[in-house]
Backbone as XML, in Angstrom:
<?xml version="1.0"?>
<chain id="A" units="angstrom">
  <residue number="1" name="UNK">
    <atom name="N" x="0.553" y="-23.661" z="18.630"/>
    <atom name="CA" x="-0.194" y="-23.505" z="17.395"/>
    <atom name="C" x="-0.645" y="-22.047" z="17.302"/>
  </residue>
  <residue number="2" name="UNK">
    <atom name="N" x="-0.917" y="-22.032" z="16.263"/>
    <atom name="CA" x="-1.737" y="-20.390" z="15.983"/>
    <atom name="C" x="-2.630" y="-20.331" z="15.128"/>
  </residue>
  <residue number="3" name="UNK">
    <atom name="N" x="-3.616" y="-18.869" z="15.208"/>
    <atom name="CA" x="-4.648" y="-18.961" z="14.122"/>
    <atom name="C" x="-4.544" y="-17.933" z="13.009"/>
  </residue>
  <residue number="4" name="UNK">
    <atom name="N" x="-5.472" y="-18.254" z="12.056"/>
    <atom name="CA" x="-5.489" y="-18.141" z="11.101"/>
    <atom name="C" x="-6.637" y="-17.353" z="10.285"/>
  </residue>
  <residue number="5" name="UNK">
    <atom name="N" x="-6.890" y="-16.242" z="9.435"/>
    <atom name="CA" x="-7.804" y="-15.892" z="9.008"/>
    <atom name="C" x="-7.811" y="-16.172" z="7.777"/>
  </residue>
  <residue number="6" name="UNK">
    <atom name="N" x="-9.237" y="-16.453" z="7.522"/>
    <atom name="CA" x="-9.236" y="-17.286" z="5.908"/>
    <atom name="C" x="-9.715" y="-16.111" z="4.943"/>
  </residue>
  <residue number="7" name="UNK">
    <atom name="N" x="-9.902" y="-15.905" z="3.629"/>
    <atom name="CA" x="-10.479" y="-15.189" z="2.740"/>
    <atom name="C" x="-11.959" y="-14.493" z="3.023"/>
  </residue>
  <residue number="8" name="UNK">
    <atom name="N" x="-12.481" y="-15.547" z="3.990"/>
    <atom name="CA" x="-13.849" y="-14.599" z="4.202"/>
    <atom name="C" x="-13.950" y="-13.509" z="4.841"/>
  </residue>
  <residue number="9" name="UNK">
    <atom name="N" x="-12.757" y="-13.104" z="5.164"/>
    <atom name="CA" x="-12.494" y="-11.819" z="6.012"/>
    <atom name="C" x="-13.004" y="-10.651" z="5.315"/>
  </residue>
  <residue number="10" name="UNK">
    <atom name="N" x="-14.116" y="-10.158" z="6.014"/>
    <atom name="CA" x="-14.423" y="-8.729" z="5.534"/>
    <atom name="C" x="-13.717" y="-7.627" z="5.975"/>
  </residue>
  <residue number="11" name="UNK">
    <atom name="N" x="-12.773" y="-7.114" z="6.638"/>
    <atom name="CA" x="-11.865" y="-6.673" z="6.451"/>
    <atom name="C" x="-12.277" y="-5.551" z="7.731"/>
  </residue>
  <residue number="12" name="UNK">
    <atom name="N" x="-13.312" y="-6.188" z="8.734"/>
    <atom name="CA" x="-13.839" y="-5.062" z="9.673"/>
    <atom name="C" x="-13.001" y="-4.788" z="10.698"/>
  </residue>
  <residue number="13" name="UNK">
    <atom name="N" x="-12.104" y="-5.367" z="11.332"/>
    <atom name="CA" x="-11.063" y="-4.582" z="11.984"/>
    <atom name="C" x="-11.264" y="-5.396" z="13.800"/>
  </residue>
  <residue number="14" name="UNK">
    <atom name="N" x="-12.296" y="-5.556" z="13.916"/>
    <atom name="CA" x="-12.423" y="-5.851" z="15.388"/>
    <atom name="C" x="-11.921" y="-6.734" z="15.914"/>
  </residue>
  <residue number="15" name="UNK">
    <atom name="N" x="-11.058" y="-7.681" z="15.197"/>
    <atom name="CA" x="-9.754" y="-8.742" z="15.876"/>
    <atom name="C" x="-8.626" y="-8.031" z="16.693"/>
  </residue>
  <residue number="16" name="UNK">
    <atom name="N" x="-8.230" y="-6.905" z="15.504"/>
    <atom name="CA" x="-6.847" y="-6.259" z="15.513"/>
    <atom name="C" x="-6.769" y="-6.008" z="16.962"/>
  </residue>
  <residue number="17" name="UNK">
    <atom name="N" x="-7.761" y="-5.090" z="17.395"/>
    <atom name="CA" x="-7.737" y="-4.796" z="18.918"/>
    <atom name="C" x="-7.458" y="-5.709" z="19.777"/>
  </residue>
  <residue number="18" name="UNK">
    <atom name="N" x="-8.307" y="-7.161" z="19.759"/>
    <atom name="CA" x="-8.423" y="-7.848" z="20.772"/>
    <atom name="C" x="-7.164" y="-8.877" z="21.305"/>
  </residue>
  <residue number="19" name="UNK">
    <atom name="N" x="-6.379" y="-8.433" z="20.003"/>
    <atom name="CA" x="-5.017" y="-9.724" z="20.363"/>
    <atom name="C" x="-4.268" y="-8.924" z="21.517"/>
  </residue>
  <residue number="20" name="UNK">
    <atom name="N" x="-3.837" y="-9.760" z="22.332"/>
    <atom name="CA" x="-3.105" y="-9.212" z="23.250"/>
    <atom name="C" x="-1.656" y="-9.412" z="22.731"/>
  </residue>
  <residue number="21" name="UNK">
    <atom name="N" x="-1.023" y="-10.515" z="21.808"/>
    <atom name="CA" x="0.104" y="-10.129" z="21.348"/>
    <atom name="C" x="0.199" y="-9.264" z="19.816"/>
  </residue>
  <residue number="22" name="UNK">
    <atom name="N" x="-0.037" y="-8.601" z="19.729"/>
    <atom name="CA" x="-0.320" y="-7.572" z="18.232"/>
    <atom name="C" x="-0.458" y="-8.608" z="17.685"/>
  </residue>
  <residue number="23" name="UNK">
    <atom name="N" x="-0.791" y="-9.687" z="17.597"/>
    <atom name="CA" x="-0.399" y="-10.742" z="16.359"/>
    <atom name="C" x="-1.100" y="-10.291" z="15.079"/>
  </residue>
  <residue number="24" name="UNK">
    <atom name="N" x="-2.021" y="-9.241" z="15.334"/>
    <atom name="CA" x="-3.236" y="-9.519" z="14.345"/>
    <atom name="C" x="-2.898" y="-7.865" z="13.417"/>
  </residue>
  <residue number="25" name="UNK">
    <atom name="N" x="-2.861" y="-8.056" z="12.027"/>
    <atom name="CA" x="-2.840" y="-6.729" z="11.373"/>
    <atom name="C" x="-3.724" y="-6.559" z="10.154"/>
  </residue>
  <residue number="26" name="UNK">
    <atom name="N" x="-3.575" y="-5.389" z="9.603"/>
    <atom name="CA" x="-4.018" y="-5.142" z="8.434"/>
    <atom name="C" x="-3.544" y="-5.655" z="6.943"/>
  </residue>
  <residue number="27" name="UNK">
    <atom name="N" x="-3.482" y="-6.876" z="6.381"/>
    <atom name="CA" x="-3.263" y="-6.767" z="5.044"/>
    <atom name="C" x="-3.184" y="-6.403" z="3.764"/>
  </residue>
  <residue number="28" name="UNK">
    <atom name="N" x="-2.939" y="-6.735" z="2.501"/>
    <atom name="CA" x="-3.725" y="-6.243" z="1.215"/>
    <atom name="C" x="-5.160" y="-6.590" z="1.250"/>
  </residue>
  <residue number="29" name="UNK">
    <atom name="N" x="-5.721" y="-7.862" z="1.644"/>
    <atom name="CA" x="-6.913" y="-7.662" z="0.830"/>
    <atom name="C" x="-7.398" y="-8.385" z="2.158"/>
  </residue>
  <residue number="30" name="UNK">
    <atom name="N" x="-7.284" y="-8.963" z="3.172"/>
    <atom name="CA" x="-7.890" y="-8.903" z="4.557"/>
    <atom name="C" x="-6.728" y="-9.228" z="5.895"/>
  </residue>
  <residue number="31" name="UNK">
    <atom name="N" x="-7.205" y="-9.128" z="6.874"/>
    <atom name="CA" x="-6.190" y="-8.989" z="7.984"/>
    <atom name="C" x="-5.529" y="-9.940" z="8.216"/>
  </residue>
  <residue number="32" name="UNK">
    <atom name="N" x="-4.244" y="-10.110" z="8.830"/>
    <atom name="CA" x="-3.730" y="-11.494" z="9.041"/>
    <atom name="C" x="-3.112" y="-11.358" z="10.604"/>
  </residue>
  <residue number="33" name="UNK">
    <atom name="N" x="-2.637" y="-12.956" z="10.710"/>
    <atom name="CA" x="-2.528" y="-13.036" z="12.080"/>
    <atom name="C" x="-0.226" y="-13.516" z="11.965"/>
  </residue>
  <residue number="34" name="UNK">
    <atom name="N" x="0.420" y="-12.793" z="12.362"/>
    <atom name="CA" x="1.802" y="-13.359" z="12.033"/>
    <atom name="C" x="2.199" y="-14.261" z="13.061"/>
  </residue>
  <residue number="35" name="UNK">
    <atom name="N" x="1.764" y="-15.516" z="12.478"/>
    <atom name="CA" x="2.007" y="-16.780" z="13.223"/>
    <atom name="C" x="3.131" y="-16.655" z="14.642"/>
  </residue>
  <residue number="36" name="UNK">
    <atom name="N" x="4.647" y="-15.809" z="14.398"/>
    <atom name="CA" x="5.356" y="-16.400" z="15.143"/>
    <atom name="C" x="4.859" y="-15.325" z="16.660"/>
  </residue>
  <residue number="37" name="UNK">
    <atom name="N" x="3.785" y="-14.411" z="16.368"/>
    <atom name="CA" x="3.330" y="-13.861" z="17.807"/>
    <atom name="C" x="2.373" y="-14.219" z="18.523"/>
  </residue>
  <residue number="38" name="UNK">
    <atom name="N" x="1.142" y="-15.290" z="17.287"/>
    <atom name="CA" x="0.347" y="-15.838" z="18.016"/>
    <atom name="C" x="0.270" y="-16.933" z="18.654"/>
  </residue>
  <residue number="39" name="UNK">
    <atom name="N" x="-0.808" y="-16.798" z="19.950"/>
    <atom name="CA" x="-0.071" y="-17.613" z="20.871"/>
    <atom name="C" x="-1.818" y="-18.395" z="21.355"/>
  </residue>
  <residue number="40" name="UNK">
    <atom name="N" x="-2.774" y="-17.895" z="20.438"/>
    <atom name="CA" x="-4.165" y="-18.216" z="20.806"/>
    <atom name="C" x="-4.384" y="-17.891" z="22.118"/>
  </residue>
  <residue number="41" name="UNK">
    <atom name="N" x="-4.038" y="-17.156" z="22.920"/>
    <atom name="CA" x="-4.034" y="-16.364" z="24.166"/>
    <atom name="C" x="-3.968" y="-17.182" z="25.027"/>
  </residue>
  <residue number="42" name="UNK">
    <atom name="N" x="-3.163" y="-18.272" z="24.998"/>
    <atom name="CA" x="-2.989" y="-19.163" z="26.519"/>
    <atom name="C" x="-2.249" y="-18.468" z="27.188"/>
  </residue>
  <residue number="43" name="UNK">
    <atom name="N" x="-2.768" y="-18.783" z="28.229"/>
    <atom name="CA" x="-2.298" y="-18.755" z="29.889"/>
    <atom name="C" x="-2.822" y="-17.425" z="29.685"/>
  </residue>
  <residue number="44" name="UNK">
    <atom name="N" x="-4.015" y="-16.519" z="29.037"/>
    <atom name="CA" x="-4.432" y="-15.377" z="28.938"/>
    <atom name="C" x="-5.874" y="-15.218" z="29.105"/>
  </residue>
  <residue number="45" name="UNK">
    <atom name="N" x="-6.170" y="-16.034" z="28.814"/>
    <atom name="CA" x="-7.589" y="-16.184" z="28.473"/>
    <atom name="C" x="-8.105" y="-17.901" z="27.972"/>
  </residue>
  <residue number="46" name="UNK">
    <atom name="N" x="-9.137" y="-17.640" z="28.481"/>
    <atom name="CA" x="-10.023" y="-19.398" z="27.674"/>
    <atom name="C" x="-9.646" y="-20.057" z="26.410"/>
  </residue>
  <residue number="47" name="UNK">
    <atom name="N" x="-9.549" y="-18.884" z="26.017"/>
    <atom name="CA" x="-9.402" y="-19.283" z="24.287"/>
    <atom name="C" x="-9.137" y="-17.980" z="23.374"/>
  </residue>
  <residue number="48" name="UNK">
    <atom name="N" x="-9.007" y="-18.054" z="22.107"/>
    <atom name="CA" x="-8.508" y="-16.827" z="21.388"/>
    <atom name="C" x="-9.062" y="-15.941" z="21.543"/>
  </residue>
  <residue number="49" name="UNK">
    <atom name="N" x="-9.394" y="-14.935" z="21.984"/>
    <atom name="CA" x="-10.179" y="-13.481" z="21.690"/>
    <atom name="C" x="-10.678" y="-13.136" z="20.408"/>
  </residue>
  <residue number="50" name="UNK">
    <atom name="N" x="-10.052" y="-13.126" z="19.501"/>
    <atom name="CA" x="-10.295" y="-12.653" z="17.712"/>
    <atom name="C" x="-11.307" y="-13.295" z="17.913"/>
  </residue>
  <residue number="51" name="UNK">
    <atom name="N" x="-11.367" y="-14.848" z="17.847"/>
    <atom name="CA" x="-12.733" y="-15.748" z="17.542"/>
    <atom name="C" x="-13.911" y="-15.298" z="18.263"/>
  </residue>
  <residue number="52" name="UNK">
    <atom name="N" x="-13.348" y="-14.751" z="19.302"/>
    <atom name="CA" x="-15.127" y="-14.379" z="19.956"/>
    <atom name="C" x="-15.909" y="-13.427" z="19.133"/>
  </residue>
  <residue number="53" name="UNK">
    <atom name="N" x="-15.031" y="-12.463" z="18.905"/>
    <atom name="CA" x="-15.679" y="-11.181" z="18.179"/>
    <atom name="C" x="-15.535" y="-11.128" z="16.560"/>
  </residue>
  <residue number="54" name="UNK">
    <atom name="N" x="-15.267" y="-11.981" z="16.081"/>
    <atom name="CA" x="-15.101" y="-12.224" z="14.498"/>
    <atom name="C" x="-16.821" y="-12.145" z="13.833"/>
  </residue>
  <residue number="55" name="UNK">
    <atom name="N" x="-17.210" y="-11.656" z="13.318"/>
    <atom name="CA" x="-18.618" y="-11.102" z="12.457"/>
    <atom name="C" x="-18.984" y="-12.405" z="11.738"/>
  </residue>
  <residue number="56" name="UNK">
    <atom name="N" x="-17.940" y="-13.064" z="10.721"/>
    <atom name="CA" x="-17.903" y="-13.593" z="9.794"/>
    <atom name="C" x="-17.385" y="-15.021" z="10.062"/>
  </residue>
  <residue number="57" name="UNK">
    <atom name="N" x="-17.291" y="-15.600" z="11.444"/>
    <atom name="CA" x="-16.272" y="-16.611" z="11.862"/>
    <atom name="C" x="-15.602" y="-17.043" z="10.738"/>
  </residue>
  <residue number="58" name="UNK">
    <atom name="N" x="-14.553" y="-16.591" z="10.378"/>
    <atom name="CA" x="-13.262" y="-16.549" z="9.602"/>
    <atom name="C" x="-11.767" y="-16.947" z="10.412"/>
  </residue>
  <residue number="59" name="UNK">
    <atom name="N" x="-11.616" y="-16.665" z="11.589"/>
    <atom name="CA" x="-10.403" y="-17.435" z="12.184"/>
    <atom name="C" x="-10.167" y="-18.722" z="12.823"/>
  </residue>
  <residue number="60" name="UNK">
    <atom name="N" x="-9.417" y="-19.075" z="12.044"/>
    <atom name="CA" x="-9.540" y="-20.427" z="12.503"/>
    <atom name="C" x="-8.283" y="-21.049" z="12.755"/>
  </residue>
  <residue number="61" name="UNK">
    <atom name="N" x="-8.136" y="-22.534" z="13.398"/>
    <atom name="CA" x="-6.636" y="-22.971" z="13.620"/>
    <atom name="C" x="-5.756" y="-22.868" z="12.797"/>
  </residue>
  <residue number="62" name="UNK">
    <atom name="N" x="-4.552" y="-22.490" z="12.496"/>
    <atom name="CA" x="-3.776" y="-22.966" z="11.393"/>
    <atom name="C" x="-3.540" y="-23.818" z="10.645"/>
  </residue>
  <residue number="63" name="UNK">
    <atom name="N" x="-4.035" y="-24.362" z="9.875"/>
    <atom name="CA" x="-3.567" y="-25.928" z="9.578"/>
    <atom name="C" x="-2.087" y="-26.209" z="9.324"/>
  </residue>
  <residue number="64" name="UNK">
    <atom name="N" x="-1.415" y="-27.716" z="10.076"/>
    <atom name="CA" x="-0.189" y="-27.586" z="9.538"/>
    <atom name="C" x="-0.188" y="-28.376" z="8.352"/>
  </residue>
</chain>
C-alpha cells in the first residue's frame, strides 16, 4: 500500500526530505507522493516518516 496527501496540504515541504524512497515531490498546488515508489517505509522504519512530521496531518493511506 502507499500514502497519500490530501488537499490540506500547505505546501511546507518537510515530507519531501523524509521519504527515503523520493516518493514524495512538489506538485501544482500541493505535494504528492508517486504511489509506485512508496513503500510507507517498511522494513525501514516503524511507520511512514512524512506522517510524523506533517504540520497539518494531511497524509494518509491511500484509499483503494
Amino acid at each position: 500500500m502507499a500514502m497519500s496527501i490530501t488537499e490540506e496540504c500547505i505546501s511546507c515541504g518537510v515530507c519531501e526530505s523524509e521519504c527515503p524512497n523520493n516518493a514524495i515531490s512538489e506538485g501544482e498546488d500541493t505535494y504528492i507522493i508517486d504511489t509506485a515508489l512508496c513503500t510507507e517505509c517498511e522494513g525501514m522504519d516503524d511507520g511512514p516518516q512524512c506522517v510524523g512530521v506533517c504540520p497539518v496531518e494531511c497524509i494518509v493511506p491511500l484509499a483503494e
